[in-house]
Backbone as a chain_set.jsonl record, in Angstrom:
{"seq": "XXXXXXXXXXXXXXXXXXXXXXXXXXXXXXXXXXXXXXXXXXXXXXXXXXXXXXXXXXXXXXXXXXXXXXXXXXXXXXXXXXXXXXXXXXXXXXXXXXXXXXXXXXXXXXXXXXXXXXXXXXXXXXXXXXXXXXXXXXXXXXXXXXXXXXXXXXXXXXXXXXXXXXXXXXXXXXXXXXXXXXXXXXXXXXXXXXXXXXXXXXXXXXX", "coords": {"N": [[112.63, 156.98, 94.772], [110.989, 153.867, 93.932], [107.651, 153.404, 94.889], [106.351, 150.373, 96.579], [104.066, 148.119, 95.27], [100.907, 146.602, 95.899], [101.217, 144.072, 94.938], [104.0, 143.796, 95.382], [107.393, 142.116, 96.305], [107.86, 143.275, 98.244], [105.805, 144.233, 99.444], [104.118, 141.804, 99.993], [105.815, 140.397, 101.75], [105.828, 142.478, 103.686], [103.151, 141.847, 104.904], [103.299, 139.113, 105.492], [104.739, 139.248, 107.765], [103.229, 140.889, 109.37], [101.22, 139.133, 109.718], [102.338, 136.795, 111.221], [103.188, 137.788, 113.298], [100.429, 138.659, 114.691], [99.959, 135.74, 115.395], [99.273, 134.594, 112.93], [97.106, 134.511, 112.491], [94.088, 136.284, 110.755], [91.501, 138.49, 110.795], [89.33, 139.974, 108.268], [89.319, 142.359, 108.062], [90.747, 143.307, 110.438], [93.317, 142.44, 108.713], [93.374, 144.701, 107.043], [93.216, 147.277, 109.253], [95.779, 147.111, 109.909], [97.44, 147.929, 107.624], [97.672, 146.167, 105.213], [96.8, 145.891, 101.988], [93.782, 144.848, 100.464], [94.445, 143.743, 98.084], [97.121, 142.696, 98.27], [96.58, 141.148, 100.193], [94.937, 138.809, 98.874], [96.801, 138.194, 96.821], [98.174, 136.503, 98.24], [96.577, 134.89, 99.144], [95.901, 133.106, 96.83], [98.585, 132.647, 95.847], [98.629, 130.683, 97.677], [100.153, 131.094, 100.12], [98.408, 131.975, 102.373], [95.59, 131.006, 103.336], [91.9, 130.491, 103.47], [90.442, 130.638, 106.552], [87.397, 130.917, 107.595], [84.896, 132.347, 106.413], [86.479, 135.873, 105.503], [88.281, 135.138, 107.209], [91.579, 134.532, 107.858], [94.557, 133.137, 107.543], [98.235, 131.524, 107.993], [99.3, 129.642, 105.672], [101.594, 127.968, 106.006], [101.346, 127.507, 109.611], [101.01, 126.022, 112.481], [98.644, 123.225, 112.914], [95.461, 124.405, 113.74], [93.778, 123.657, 116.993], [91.226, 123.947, 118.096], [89.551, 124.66, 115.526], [86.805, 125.128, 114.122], [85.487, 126.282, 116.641], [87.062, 128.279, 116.713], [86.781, 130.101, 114.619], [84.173, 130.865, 114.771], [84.529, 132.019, 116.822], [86.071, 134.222, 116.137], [84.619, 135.665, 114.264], [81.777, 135.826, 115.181], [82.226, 137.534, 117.898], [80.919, 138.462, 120.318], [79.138, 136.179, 120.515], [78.345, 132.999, 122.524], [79.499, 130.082, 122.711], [77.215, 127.364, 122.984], [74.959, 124.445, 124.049], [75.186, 121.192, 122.617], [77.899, 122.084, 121.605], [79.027, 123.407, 123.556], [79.015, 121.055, 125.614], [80.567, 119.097, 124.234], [83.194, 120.664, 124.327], [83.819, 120.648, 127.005], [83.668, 118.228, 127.418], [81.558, 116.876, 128.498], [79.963, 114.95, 126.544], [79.788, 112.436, 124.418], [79.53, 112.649, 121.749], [80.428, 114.004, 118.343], [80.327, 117.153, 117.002], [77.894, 118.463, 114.33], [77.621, 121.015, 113.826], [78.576, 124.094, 115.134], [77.099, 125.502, 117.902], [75.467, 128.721, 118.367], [74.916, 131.206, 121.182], [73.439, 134.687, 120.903], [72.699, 138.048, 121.972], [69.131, 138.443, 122.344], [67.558, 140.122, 120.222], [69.886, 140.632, 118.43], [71.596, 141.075, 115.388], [71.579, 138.486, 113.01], [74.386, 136.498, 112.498], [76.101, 135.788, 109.07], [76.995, 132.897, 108.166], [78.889, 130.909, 107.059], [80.847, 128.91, 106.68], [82.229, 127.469, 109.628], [79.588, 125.009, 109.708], [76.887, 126.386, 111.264], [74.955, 126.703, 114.324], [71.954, 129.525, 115.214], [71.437, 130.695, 118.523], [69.197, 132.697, 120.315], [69.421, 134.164, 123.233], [68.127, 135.776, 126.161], [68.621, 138.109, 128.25], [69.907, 137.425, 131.441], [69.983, 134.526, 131.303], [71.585, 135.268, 128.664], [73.054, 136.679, 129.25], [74.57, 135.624, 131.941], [77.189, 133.006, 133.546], [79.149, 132.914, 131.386], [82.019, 131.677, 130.161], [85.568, 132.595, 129.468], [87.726, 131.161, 126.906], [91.137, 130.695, 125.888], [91.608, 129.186, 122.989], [94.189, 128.498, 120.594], [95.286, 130.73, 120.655], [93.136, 132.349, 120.489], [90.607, 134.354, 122.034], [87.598, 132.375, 123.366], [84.18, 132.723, 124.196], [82.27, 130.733, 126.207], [79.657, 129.123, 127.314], [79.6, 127.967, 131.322], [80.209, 124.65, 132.627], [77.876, 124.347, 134.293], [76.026, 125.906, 133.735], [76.345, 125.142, 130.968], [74.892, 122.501, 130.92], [72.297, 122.882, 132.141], [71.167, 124.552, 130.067], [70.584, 123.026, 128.077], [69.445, 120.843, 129.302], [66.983, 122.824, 128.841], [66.424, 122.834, 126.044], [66.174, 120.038, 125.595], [64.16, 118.787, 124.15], [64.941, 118.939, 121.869], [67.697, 118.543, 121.439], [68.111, 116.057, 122.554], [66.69, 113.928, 124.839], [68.255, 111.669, 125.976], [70.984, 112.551, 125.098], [71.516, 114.67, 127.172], [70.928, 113.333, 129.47], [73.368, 111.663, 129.461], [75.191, 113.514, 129.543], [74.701, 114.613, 132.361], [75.961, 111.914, 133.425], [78.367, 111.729, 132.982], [78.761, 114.597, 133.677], [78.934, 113.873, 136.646], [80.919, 112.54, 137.326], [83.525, 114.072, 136.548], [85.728, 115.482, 138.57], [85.554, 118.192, 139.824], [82.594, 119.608, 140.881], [79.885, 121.902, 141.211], [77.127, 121.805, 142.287], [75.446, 123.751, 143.159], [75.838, 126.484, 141.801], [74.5, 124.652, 139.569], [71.781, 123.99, 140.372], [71.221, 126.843, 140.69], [71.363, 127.623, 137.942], [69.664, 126.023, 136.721], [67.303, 126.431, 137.732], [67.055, 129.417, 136.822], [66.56, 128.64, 133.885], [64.277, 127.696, 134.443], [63.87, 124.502, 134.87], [63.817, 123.232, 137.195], [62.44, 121.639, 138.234], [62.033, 119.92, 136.522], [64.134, 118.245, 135.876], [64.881, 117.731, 138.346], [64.387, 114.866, 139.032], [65.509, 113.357, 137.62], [68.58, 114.351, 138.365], [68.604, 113.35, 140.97], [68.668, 111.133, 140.071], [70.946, 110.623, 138.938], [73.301, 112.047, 139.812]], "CA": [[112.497, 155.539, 95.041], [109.789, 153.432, 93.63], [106.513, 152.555, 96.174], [106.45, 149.215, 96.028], [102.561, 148.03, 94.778], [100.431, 145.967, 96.504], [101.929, 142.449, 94.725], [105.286, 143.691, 95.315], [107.41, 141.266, 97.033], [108.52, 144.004, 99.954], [104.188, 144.178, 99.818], [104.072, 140.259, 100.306], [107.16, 139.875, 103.025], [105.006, 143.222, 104.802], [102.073, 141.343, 105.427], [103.502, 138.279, 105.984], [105.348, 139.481, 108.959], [102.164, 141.025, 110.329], [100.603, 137.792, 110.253], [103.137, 136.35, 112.015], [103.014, 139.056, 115.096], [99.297, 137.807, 115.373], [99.984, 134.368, 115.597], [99.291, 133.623, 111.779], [95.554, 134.442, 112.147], [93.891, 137.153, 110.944], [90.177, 138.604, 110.261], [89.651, 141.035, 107.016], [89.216, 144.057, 108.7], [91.992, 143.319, 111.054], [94.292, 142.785, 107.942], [92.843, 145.976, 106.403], [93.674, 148.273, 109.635], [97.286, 146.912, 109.963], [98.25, 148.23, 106.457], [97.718, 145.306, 104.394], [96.0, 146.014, 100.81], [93.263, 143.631, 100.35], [94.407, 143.018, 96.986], [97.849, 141.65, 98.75], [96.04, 139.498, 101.036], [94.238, 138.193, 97.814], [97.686, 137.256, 96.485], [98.715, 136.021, 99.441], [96.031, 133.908, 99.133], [96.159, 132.887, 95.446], [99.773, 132.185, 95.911], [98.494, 129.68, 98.759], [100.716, 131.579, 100.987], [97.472, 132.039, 103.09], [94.256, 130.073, 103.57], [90.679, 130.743, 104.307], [89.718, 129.707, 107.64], [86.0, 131.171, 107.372], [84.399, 134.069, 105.158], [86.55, 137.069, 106.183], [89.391, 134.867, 108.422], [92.694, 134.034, 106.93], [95.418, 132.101, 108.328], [99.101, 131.151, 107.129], [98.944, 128.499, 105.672], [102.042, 126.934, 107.042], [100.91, 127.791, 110.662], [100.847, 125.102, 113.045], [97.056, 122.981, 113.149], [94.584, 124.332, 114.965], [92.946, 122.494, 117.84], [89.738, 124.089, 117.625], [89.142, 125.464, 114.167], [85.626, 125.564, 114.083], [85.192, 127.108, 117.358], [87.965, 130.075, 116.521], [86.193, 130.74, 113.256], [83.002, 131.06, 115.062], [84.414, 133.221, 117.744], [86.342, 135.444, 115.435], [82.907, 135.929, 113.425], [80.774, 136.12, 116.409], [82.795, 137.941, 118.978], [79.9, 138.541, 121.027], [78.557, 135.378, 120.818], [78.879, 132.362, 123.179], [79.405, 128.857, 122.546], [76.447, 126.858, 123.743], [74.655, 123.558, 124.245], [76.369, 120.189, 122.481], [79.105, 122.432, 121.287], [79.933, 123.606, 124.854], [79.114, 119.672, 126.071], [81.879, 118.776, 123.817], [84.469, 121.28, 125.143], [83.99, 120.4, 128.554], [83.879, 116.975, 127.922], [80.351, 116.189, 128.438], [79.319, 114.313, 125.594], [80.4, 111.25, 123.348], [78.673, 113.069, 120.376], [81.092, 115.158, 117.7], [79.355, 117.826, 117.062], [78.439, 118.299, 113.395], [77.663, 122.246, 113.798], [78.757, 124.962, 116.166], [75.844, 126.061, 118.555], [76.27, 129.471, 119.615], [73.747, 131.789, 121.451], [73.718, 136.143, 120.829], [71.634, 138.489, 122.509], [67.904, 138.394, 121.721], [67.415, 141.346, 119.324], [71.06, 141.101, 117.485], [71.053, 140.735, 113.936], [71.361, 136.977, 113.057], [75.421, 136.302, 111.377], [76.071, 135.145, 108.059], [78.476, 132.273, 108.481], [78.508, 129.665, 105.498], [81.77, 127.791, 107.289], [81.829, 125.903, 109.477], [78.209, 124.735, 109.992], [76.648, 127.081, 112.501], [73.771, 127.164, 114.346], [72.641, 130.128, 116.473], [69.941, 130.965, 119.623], [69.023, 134.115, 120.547], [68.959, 133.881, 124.574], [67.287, 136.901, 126.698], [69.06, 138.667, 130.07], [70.638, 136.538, 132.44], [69.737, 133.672, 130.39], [72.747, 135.032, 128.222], [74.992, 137.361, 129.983], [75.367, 134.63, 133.186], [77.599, 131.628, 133.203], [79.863, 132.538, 130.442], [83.784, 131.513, 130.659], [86.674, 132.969, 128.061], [88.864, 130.545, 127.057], [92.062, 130.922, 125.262], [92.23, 128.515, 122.14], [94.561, 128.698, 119.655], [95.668, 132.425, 120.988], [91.659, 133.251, 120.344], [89.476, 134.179, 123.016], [86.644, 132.045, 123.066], [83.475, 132.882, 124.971], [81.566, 129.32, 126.308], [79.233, 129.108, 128.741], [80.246, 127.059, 131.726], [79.54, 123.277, 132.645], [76.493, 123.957, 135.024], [74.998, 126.722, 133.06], [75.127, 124.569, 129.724], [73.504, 121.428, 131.108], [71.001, 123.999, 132.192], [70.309, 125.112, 128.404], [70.768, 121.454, 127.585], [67.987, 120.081, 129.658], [66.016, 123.204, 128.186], [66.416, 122.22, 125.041], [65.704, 118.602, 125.617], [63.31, 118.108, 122.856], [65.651, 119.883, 120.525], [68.896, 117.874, 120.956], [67.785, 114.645, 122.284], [67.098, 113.839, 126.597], [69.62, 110.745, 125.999], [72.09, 113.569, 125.45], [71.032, 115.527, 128.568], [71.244, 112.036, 130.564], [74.896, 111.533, 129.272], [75.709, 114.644, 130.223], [74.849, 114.483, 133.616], [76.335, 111.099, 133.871], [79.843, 112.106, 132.361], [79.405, 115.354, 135.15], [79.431, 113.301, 137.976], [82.628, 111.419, 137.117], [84.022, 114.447, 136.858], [86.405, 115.74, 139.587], [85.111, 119.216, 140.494], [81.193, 120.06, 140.522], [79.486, 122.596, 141.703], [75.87, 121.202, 142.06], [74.788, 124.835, 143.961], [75.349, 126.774, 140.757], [73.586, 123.914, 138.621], [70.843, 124.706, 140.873], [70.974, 128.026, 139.839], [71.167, 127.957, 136.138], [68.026, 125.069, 136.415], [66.147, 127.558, 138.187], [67.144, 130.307, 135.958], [65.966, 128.246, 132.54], [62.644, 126.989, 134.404], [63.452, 123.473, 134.724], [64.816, 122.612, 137.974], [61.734, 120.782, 138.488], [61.619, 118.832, 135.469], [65.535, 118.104, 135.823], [65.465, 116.799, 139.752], [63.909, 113.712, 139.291], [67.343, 112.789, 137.033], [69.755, 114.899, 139.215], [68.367, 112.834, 142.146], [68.855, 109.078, 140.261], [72.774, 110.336, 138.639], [73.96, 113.032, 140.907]], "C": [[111.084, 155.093, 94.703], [108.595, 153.349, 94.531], [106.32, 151.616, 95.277], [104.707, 149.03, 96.213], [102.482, 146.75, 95.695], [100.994, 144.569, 96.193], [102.71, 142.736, 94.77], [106.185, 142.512, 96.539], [107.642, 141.891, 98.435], [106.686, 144.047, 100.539], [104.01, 143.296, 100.871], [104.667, 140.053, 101.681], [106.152, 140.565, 104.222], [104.247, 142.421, 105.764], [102.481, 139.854, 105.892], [104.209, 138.358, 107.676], [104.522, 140.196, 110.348], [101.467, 140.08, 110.384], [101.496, 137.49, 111.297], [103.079, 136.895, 113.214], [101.535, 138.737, 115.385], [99.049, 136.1, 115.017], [99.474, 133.517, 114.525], [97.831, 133.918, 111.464], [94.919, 136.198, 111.808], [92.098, 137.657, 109.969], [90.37, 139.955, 108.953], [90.314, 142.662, 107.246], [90.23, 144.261, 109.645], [93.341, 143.78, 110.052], [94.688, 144.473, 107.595], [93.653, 147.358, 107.918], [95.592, 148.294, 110.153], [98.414, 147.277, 108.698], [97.979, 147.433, 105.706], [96.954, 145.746, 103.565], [95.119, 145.058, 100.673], [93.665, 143.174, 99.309], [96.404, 142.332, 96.915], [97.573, 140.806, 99.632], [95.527, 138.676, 99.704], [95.123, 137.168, 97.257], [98.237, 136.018, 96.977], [97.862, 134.391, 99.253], [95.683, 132.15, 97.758], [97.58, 132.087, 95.17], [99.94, 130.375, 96.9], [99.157, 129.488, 100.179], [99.679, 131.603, 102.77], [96.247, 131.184, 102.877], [92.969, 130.656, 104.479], [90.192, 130.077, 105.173], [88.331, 129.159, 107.624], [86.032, 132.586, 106.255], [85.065, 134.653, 105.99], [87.783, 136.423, 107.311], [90.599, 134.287, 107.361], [94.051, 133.541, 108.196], [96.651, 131.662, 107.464], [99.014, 130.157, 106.968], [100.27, 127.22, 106.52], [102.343, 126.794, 108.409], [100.781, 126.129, 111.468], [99.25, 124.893, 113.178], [96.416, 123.409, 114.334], [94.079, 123.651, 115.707], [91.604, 122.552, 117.94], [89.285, 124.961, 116.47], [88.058, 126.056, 114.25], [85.387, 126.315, 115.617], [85.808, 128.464, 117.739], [87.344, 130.668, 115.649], [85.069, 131.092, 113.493], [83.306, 132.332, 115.666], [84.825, 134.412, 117.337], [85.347, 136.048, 114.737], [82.253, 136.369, 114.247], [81.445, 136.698, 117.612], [81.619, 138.313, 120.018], [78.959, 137.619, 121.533], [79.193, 134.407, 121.8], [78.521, 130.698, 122.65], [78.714, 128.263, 123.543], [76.008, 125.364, 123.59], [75.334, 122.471, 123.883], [77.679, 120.778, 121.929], [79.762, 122.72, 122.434], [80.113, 121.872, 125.882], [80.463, 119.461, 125.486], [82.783, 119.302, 123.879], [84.762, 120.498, 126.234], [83.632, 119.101, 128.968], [82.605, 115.691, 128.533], [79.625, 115.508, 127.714], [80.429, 113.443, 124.935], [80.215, 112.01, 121.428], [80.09, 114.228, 119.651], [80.092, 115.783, 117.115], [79.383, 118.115, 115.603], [77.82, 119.648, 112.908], [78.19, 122.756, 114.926], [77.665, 125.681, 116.429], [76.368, 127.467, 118.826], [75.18, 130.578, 120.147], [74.144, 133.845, 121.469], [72.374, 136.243, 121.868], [70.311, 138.727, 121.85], [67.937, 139.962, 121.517], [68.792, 141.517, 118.508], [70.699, 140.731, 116.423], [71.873, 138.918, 113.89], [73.207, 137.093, 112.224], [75.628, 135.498, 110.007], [77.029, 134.29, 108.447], [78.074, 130.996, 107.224], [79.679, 128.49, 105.977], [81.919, 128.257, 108.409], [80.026, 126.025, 109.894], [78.018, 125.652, 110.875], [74.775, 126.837, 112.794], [72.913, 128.317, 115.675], [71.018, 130.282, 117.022], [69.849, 132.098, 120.2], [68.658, 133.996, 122.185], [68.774, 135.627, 125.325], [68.612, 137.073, 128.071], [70.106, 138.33, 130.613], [70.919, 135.574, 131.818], [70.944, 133.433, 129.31], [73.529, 135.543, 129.005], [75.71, 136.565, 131.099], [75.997, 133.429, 132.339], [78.505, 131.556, 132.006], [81.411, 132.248, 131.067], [84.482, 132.159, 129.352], [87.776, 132.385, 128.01], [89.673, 130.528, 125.672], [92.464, 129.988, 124.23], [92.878, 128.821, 120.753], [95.361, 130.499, 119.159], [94.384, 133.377, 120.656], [91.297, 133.225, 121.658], [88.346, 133.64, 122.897], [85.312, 132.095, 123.953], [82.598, 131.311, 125.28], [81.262, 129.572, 127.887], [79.715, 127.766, 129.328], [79.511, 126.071, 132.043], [77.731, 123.45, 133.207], [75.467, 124.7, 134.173], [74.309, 125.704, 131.27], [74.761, 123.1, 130.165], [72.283, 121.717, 131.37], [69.972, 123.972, 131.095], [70.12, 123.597, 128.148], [68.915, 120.969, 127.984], [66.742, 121.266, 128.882], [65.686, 123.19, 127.189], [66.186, 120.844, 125.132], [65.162, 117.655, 124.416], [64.026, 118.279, 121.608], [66.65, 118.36, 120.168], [68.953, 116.281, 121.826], [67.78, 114.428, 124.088], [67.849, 112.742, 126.882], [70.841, 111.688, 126.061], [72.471, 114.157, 126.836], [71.536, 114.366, 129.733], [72.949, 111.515, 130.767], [75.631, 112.086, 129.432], [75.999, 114.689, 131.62], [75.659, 113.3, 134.375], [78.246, 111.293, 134.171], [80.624, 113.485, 133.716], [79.721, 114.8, 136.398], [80.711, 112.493, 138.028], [84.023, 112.657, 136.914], [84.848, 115.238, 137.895], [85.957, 117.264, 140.713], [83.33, 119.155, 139.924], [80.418, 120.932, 141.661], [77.454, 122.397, 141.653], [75.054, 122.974, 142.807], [74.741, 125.569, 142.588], [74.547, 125.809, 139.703], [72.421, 123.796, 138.985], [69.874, 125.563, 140.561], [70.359, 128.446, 138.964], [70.047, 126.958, 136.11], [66.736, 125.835, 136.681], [65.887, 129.12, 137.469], [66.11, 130.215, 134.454], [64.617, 128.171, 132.9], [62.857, 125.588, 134.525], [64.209, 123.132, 135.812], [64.051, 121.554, 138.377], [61.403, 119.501, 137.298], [63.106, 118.039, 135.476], [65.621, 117.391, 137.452], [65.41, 115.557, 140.149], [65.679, 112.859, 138.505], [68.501, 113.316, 137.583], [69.8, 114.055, 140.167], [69.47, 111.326, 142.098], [70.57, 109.434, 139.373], [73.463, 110.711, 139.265], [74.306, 112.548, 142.587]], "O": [[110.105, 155.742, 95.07], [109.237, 152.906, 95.483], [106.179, 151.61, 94.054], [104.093, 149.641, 97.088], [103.406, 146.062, 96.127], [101.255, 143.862, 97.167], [103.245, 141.998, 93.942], [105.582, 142.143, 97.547], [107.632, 141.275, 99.501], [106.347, 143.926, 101.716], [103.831, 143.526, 102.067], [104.022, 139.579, 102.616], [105.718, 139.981, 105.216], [104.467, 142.27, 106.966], [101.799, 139.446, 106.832], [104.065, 137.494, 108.54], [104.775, 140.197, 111.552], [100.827, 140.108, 111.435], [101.292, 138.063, 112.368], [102.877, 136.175, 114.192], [101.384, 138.497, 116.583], [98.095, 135.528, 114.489], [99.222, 132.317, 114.641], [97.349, 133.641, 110.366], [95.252, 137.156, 112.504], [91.715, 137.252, 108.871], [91.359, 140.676, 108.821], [91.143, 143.496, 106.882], [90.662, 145.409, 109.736], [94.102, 144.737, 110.197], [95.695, 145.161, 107.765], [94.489, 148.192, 107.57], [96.318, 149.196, 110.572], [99.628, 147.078, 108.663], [97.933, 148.169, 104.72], [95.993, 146.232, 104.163], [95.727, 143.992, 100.769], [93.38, 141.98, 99.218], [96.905, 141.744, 95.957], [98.236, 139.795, 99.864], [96.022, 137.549, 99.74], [94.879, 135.972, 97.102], [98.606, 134.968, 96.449], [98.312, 133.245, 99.234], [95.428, 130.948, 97.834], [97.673, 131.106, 94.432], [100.751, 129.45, 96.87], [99.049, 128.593, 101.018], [100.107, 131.346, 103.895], [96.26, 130.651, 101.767], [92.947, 131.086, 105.632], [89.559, 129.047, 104.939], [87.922, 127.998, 107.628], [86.807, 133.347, 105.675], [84.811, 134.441, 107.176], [88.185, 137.172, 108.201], [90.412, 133.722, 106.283], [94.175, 133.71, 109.409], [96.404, 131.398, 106.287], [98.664, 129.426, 107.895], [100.094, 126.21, 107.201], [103.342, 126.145, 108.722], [100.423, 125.167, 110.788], [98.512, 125.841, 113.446], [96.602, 123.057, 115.498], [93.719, 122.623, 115.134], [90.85, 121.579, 117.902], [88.628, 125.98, 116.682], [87.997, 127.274, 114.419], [84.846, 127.38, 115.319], [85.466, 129.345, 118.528], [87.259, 131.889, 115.778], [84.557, 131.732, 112.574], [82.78, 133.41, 115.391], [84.378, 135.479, 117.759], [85.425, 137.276, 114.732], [82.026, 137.573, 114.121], [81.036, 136.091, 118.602], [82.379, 138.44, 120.978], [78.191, 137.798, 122.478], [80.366, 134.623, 122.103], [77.416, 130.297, 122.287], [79.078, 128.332, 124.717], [76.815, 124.806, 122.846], [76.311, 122.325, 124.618], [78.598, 119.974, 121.775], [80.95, 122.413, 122.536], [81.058, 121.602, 126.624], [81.456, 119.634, 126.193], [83.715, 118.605, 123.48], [85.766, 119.802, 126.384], [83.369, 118.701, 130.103], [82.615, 114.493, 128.818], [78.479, 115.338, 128.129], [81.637, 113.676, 124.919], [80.749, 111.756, 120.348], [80.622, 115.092, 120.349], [79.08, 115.204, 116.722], [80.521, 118.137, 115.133], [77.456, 119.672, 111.732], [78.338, 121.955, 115.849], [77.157, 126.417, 115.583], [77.456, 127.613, 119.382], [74.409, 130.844, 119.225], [75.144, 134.21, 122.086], [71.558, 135.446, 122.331], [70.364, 139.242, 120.733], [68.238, 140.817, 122.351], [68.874, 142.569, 117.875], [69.647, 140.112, 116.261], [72.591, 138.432, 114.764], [73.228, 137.875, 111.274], [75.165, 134.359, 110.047], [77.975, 134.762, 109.078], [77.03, 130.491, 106.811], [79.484, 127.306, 105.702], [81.797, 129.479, 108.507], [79.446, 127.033, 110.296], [79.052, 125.92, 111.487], [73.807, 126.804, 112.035], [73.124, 128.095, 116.868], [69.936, 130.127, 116.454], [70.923, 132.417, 120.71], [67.482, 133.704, 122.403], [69.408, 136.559, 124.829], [69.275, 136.179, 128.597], [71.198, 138.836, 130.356], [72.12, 135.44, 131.581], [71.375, 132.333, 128.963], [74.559, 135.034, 129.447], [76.919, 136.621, 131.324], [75.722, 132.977, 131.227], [78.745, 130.455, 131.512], [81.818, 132.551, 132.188], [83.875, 132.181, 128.281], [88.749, 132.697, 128.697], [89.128, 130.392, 124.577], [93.669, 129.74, 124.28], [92.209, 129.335, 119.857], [95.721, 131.09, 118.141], [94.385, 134.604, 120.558], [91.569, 132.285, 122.405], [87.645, 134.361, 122.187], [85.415, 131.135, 124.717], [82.301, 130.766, 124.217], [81.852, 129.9, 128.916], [80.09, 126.785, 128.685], [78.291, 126.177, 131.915], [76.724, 122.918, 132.738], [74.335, 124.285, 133.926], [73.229, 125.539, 130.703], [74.113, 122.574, 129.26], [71.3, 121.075, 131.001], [68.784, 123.66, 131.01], [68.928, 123.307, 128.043], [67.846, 120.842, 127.386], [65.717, 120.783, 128.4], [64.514, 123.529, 127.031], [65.799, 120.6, 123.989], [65.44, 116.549, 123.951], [63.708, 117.812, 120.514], [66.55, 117.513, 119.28], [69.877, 115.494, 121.619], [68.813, 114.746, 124.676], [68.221, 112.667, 128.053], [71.635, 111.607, 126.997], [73.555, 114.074, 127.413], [72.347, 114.556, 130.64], [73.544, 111.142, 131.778], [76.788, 111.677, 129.532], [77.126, 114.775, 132.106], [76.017, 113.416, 135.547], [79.001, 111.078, 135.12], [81.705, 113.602, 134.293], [80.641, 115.189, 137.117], [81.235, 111.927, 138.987], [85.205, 112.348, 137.062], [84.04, 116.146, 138.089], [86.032, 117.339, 141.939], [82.951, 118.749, 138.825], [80.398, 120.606, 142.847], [76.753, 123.013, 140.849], [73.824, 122.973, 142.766], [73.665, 125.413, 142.01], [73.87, 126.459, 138.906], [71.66, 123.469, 138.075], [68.67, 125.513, 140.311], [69.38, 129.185, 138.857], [69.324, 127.215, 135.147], [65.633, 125.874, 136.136], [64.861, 129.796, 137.541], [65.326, 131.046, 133.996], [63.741, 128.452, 132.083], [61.78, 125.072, 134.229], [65.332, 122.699, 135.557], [64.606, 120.557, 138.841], [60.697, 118.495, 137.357], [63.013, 116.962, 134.886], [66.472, 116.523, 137.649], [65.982, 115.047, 141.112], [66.537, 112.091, 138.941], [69.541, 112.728, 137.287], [70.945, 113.752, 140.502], [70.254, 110.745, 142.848], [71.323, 108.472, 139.225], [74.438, 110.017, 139.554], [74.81, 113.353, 143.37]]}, "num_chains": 1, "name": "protein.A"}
C-alpha cells in the first residue's frame, strides 16, 4: 500500500481533523508534535484551508471569529507572559481607549519575544511585581494570563507618565461604578508598585 505524502489528500483530511480536536487553533510546534508535516500545514495554508493568526499560530480558516484575537496570539506566543496595563484596562472594562497594541509584562531577565503581529509591546516586571495579581482566563478555548483589576490600576498609576494620568483617572472612575471592588487589595498592589502615596489623593476624591 502506498504512504500517502505529505500533500496527499488522506495527509490534508489528517491534519484537518487534528485541528478540529483543538478547537481549530494551533501553534507550529504543536502542529509538528501531533504528526502533521510542516510542509502539509504549508498546503493547508496555501490552499487557504488555514490562516495565519500570528508568526507560528494557524487557525482554520472557516473557524468561528475570535473574540479576542490579539490577546490569544499574544498568549499563545508568550505563554508566560501576562497581559498588562491598557490592555488589561480594556479587558476588564476599565477604559474607553481601544487599545492599538497588546501590553504584556515577562519576568525581568527573560529574553525579549519576537512578535511582528499583532502590535506588541512588552515590560519586564521584577518578583512580586510580576508573579502577584495574575488571573487565567479562558478566551476563545486559550488560557490567557491578565493581571487582575486592582493590581493593573496599580501598574497603571505606575506608569502614569507612560500612558497618560487622564487614563489612570478614568480608570478609577469606571472602577467605582463597578459592582464588586476590593479597595484592600488595591491597597496592596499601590503599596507594592510604590505609589500608594502618590495615588491617595485621587482614590480619596473618586473612590
Amino acid at each position: 500500500m502506498r504512504k500517502p505524502t505529505e500533500k496527499s489528500p488522506d495527509s490534508l483530511q489528517r491534519a484537518l481533523e487534528i485541528f478540529r480536536r483543538h478547537g481549530g487553533l494551533l501553534r507550529t510546534k504543536d502542529v509538528i508534535a501531533a504528526g502533521i508535516h510542516p510542509r502539509t500545514l504549508y498546503a493547508l495554508r496555501d490552499r487557504g484551508t488555514v490562516e495565519t493568526l500570528s508568526r507560528g499560530i494557524y487557525r482554520l480558516s472557516d473557524a468561528a471569529p475570535l473574540g479576542n484575537p490579539d490577546l490569544v496570539a499574544v498568549a499563545l506566543r508568550i505563554p508566560h507572559g501576562v497581559i498588562c496595563l491598557v490592555s488589561a484596562l480594556a479587558f476588564h472594562e476599565l477604559t474607553t481607549q481601544i487599545p492599538h497594541e497588546v501590553s504584556v509584562a515577562i519576568s525581568r531577565g527573560t529574553e525579549p519575544p519576537r512578535i511582528s503581529h499583532p502590535p506588541t509591546r512588552v515590560l519586564w516586571f521584577a518578583g512580586k511585581a510580576f508573579s502577584e495579581g495574575i488571573e487565567t482566563h479562558v478566551l476563545d478555548a486559550v488560557p490567557v494570563r491578565i493581571y487582575c483589576r486592582e493590581k493593573t490600576l496599580a501598574d497603571c498609576f505606575r506608569y502614569r507618565n507612560k500612558i497618560g494620568l487622564d487614563t489612570c483617572l478614568e480608570a478609577f472612575r469606571l472602577y467605582r461604578q463597578q459592582q464588586w471592588r476590593d479597595l484592600d487589595a488595591l491597597t496592596r498592589f499601590a503599596h507594592q508598585r510604590r505609589v500608594l502615596s502618590a495615588m491617595r489623593p485621587y482614590l480619596e476624591a473618586i473612590l
